[in-house]
N, C-alpha and C positions, 0 to 999 in steps of 0.2 A: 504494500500500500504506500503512496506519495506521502510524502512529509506536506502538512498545512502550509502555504505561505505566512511567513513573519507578515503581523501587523506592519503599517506606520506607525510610529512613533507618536505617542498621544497631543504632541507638539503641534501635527500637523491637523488642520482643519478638516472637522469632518464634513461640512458642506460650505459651500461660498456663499458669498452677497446676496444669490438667491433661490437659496435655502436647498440645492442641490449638492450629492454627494461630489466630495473634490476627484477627479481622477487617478490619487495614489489608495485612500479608501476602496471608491468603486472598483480596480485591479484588485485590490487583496480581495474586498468582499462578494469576487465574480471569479475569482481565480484564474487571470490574467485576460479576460473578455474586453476587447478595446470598447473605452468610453465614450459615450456619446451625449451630448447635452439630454435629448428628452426623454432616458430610460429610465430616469430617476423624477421624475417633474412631479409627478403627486407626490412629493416629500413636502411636509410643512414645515414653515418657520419651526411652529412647538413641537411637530416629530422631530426635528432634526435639534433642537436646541438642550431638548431633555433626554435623549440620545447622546451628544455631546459630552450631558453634564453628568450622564450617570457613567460614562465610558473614563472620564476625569476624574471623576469621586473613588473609583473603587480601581481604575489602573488594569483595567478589566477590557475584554472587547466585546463583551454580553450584548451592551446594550445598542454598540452600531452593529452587531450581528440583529438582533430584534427588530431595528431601523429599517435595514437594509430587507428580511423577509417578508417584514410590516408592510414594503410598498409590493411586495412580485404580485405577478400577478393572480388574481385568485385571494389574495389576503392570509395566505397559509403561511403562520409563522407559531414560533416554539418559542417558551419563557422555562427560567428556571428560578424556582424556591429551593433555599434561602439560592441566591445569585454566587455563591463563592461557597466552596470547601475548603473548610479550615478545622485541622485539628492539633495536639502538643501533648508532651511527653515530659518527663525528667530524664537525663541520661540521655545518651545513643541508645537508638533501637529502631522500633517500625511500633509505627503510630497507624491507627485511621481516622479519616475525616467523618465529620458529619454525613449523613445524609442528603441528596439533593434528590430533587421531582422536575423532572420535566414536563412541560403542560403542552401540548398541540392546541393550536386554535385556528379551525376552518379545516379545508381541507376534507377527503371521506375518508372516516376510520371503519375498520380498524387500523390502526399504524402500527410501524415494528421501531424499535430504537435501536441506532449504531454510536454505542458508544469509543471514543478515540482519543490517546494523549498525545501533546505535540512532542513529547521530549521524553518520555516513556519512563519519568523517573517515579511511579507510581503502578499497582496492579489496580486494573478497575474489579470492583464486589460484584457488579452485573452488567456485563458489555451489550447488554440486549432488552433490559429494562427500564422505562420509564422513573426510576428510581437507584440510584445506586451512593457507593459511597469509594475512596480509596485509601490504598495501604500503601505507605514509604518508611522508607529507613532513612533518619535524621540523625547525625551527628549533634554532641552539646553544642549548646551557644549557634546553631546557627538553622537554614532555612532550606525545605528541599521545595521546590515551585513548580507547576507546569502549569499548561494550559489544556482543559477537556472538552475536549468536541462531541456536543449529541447529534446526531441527524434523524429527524423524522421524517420516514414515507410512509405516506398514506396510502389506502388501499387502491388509487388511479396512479400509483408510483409518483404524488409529486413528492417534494423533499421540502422540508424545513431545519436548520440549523440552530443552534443556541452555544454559543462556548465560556465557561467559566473558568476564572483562577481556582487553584487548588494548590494547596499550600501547609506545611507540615511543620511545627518548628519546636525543636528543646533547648529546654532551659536547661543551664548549668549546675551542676551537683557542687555547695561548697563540700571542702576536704576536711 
């Protein structure tokens, strides 16, 4: 299976002056499909501003992933509860995260889920459920990260996307 294209940079603006995705966004989130001004046109100021700010707030691409299936066509797009896995430890070891849910919304179900890590430093709990959680082995004092990609298709094979930070971290053992 292909490795996910790396984000932009949170730096870079996720839609221009009018309220369109920027052309380095639209590449990632089309996976290199040359841009064109009116693929993206029904993006609103407030889809694209609160998209923006939840993608800034949390360092996360969830929310211009959301953005981005919010407009295809059809309206078939995927959310995740809680938006991030995060779980910690004492010591080195292997930790697991929370729980997350993914939610389809539109589309016909029944849908199947493919769950996917960008950097594999983690086992996913269920690579195929609407629900899952992950295991990684953390080192004290510091951080293990990826980023987890769901894809849902629905029962006419469209697809919907959602990706969340996932993140594991121990604390240091005084002596």
């Amino acid at each position: 299976m292909a490795r996910a294209p790396k984000p932009p940079s949170l730096a870079v603006p996720l839609v221009d002056k009018d309220g369109r995705l920027t052309p380095e966004w639209y590449k990632y989130l089309t996976g290199g499909v040359t841009f064109t001004d009116n693929v993206n046109s029904g993006v609103t100021q407030a889809q694209a501003a609160a998209a923006q700010a939840q993608a800034t707030a949390t360092g996360a691409v969830a929310g211009i992933e959301t953005l981005a299936s919010q407009t295809a066509p059809g309206g078939f797009y995927a959310s995740a509860t809680p938006s991030s896995a995060f779980g910690d430890r004492v010591g080195s070891g292997t930790a697991t995260t929370n729980a997350v849910t993914v939610t389809p919304t539109g589309g016909t179900g029944p849908y199947t889920y493919a769950w996917v890590l960008d950097l594999a430093n983690f086992t996913i709990g269920a690579s195929t459920s609407a629900t899952t959680s992950f295991t990684g082995f953390v080192s004290i004092g510091t951080t293990t990260e990826d980023i987890a990609t769901c894809t849902v298709t629905d029962s006419l094979a469209a697809t919907a996307s959602i990706s969340i930070g996932v993140a594991i971290y121990a604390e240091g053992v005084a002596p």
